[in-house]
Every structure is written in C-alpha cells, then in structure tokens.
C-alpha positions as CSV (number, residue, x, y, z in Angstrom):
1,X,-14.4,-4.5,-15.4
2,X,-11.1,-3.7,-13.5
3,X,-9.9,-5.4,-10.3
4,X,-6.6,-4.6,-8.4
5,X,-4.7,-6.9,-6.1
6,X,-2.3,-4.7,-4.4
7,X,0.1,-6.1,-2.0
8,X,2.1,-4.8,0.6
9,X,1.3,-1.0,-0.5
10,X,2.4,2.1,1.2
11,X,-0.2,5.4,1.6
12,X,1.9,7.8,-0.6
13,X,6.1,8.5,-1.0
14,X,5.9,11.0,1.8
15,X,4.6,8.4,4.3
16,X,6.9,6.2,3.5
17,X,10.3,8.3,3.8
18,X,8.9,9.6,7.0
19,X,8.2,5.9,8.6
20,X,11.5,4.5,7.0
21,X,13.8,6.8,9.0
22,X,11.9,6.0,11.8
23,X,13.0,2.4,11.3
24,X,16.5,3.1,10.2
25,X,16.5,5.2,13.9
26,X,16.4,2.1,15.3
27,X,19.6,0.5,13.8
28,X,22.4,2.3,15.6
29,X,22.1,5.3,18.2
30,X,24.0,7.5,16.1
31,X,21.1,7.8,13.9
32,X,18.4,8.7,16.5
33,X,20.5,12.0,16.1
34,X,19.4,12.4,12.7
35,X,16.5,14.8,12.6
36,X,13.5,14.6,10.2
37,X,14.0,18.0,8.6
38,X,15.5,18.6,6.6
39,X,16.3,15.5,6.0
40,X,13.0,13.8,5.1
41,X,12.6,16.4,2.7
42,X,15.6,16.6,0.7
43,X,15.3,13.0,0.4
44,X,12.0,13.5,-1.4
45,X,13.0,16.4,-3.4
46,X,15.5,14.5,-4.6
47,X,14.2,11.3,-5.4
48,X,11.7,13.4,-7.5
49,X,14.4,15.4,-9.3
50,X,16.8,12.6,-10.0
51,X,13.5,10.6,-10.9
52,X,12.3,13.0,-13.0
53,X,8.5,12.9,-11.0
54,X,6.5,15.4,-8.7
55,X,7.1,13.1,-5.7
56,X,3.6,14.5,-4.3
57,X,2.4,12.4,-7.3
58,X,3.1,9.5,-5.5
59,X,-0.1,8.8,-3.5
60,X,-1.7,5.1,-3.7
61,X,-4.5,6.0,-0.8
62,X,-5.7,9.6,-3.1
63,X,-5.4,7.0,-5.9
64,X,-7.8,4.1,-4.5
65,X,-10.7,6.8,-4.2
66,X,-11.1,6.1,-7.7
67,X,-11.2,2.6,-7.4
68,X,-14.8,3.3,-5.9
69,X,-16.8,0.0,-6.8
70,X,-14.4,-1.7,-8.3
71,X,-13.4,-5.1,-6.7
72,X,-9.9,-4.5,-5.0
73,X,-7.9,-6.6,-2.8
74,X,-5.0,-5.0,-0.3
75,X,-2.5,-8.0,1.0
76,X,-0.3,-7.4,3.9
77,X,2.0,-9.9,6.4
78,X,0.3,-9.3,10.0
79,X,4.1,-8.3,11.1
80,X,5.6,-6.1,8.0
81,X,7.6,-3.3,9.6
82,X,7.9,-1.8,6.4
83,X,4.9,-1.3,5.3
84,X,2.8,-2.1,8.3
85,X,-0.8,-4.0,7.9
86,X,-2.6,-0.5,8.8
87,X,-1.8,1.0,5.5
88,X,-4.0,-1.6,3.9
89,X,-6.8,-1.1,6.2
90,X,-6.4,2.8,4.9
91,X,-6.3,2.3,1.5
92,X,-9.6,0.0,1.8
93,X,-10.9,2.9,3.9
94,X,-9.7,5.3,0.5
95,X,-11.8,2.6,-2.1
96,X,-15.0,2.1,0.0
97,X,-17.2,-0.7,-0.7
98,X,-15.9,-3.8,-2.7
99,X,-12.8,-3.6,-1.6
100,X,-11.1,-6.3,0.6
101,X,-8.0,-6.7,2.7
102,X,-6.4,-10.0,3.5
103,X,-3.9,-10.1,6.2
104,X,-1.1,-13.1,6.0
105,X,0.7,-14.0,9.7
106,X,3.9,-13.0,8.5
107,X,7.0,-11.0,9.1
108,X,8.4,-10.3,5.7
109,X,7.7,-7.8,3.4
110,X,6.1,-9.1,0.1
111,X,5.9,-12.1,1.6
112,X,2.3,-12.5,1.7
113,X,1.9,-15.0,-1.2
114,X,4.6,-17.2,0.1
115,X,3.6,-17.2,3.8
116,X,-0.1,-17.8,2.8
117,X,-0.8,-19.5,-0.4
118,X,-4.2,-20.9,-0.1
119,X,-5.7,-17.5,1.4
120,X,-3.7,-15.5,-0.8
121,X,-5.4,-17.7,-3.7
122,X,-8.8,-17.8,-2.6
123,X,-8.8,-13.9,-2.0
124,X,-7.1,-13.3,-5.3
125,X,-9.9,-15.4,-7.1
126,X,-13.1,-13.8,-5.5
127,X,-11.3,-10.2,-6.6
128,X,-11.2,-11.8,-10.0
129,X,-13.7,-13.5,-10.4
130,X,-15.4,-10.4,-9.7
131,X,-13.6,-8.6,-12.3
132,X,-13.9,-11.1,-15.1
133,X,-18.3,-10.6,-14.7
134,X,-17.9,-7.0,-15.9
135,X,-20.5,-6.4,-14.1
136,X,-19.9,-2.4,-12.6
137,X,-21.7,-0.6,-9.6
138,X,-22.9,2.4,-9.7
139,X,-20.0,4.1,-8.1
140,X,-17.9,2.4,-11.1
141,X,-19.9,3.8,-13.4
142,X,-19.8,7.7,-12.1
C-alpha cells in the first residue's frame, strides 16, 4: 500500500499566488497599490506557459480525494505564513479517514522536521508503518 507524508503543502497554484501577494502587500506600501487582477492572473498564465503546464492542474486538495483510505500525513509549523497550518487541516478534510495532520510550533516554512524531530518521527512512522502492512480499506480499494 501507498502512504504520503506531505509537508508544508499548499491547496492548489491559484491559492497560493493569491495568498503570496497578499504577503508581499505587506512589505512596502507601494505594493498595497498593486491590485489582484490582473495581476494574479497573468502571473499564473504565465507560469503555466513558460512552464509548459495547465496551471489549473496544479491542485494538491482535488488531488488528496484520491488518497481516500490511504494512510497520509500533512506536516505544517503552527506559525508558517507561507503556507499557513489551515491548508493542512483542508487537505486532511480533501483525504477523509486515515489521514493525519501534525502541526510543529514553528515559524519557518519546511521547517517542521527541524523544529520537531521526535513528533515529526513518530508521526512519519505510524503513516508508514501503516503503509508497509498493505493492508487497504475499502475506500482504497474503489
């Protein structure tokens, strides 16, 4: 069977654009003046094209609903402005049952591992330990 450990995920590219100019908004006034459109979305279309991808494509949460009954684990730091712990609560929402999210006091992004070894460990082991039984659900198995 399959497990995933996915750490300090975002929902889907379009999310993420959107919440990252918000950030960048709040590193000097001139750029509260930027507005969102067109600008979000040229930065997509763009990405895509230079790329070569459909950015729409990029979606972790429509991804996780076929993770359904796998055992999955979603790591974030408590304090991520990046990607901020709610995303992982989301995508466990997006897998269902099985899956698991372990959330690390921490600032950094991608920092979970660092900022929590033992947790980050003994969550990483149940998820594949789970894995390594083969054992699938019923949802797996659809």
């Amino acid at each position: 069977m399959t497990g995933v450990i996915c750490d300090s995920s975002f929902r889907s590219l379009d999310d993420t654009v959107r919440h990252h100019l918000r950030l960048f908004r709040g590193f000097r006034w001139w750029l509260r003046i930027v507005p969102s459109w067109p600008v979000t979305d040229l930065a997509i279309y763009w990405m895509g094209r230079r790329g070569g991808f459909d950015p729409t494509q990029s979606n972790v949460e429509a991804a996780a609903k076929h993770l359904r009954g796998r055992p999955v684990l979603f790591v974030a730091n408590s304090e991520d402005r990046r990607m901020p712990k709610e995303i992982a609560f989301d995508l466990k929402a997006a897998v269902g049952p099985g899956a698991e999210v372990l959330i690390v006091p921490g600032k950094s992004h991608g920092g979970a591992w660092r900022d929590g070894t033992a947790a980050y460990e003994a969550a990483a082991a149940v998820v594949l330990g789970a894995a390594g039984t083969g054992a699938v659900t019923a949802a797996a198995a659809q």
